[in-house]
C-alpha positions in Angstrom: 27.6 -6.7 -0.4 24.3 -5.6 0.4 22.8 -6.3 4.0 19.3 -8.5 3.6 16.8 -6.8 5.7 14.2 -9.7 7.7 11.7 -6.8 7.3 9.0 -7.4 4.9 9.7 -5.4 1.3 6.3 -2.9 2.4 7.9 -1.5 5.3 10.1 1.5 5.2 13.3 0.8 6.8 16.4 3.3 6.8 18.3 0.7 4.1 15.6 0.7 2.2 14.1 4.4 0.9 11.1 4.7 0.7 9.4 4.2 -3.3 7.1 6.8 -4.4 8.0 10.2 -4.6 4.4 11.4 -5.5 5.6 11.7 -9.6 5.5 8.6 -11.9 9.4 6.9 -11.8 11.8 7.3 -14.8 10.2 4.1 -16.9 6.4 5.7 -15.7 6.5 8.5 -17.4 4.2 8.1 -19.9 1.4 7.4 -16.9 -1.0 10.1 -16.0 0.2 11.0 -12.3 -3.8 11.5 -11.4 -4.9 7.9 -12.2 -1.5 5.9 -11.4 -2.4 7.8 -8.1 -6.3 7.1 -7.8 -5.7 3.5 -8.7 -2.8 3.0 -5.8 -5.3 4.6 -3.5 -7.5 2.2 -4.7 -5.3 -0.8 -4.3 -4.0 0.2 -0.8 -7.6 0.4 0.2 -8.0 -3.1 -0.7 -4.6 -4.2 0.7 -5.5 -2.5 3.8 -9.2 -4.4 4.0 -7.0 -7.7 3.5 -4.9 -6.9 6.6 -7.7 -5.6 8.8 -8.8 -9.1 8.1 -6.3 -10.3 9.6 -5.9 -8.6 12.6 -9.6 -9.8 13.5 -8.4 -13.1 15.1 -5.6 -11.2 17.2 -6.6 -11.5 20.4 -6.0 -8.3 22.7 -6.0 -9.7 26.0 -2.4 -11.0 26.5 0.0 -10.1 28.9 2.3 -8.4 25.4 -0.5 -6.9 24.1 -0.8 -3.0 23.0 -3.7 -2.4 25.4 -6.2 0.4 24.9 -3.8 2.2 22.6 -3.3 -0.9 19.9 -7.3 -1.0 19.2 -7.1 2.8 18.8 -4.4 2.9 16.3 -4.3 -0.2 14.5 -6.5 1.0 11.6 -4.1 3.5 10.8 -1.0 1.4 11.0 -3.2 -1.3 8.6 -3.7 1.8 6.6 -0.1 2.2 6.4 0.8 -0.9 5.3 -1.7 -1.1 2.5 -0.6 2.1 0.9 3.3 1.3 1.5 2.7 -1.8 -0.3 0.7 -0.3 -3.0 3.5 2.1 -3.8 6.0 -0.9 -3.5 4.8 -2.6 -6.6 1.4 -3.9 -4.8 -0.1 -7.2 -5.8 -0.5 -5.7 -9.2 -4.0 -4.2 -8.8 -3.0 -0.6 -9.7 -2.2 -1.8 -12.7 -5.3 -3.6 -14.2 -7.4 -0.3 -12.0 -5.2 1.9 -14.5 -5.8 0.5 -17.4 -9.3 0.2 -16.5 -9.7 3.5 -16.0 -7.5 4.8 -19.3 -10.2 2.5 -21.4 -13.3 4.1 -19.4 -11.7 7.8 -20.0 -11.1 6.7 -23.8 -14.7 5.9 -24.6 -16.1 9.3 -23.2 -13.9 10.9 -25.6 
């Protein structure tokens, strides 16, 4: 039986490999590698904005808190997150951005 992890599905954890291997998977094949990528870019951008969000209301001044350090690095673990959920499955932007972006390339054909 399989050990459930109490992580959330976007973090990388040892039981859990990580997703993207930087090539479309098996059923993906038919994607072009350069837009799938652009439009998880894109989605973990927005991802990321969502989560800096909500960071704003953390307050910094607690006796736990990171100190100078946490405001430093934050952005980059928000970063993180957004693009480890993007190439987790997302909230499904990537995919509408894709096929955006297939349709746009069509007509300048």
């Amino acid at each position: 039986m399989e050990a459930l992890s109490v992580f959330p599905a976007f973090i990388h954890t040892p039981a859990q490999p990580s997703v993207h291997t930087g090539k479309p998977a098996a059923k993906d094949e038919a994607r072009d590698a350069r837009i799938w990528e652009t439009a998880q870019d894109f989605e973990a951008q927005f991802v990321s904005t969502l989560f800096q969000s909500m960071y704003e209301g953390v307050g910094e001044d607690d006796p736990f808190s990171g100190g100078p350090g946490e405001t430093m690095f934050r952005s980059m673990l928000v970063d993180q997150y957004g693009r480890q959920m993007a190439q987790s499955g997302g909230i499904g932007i990537a995919d509408a951005v894709y096929r955006e972006m297939l349709q746009m390339q069509e007509v300048q054909k």
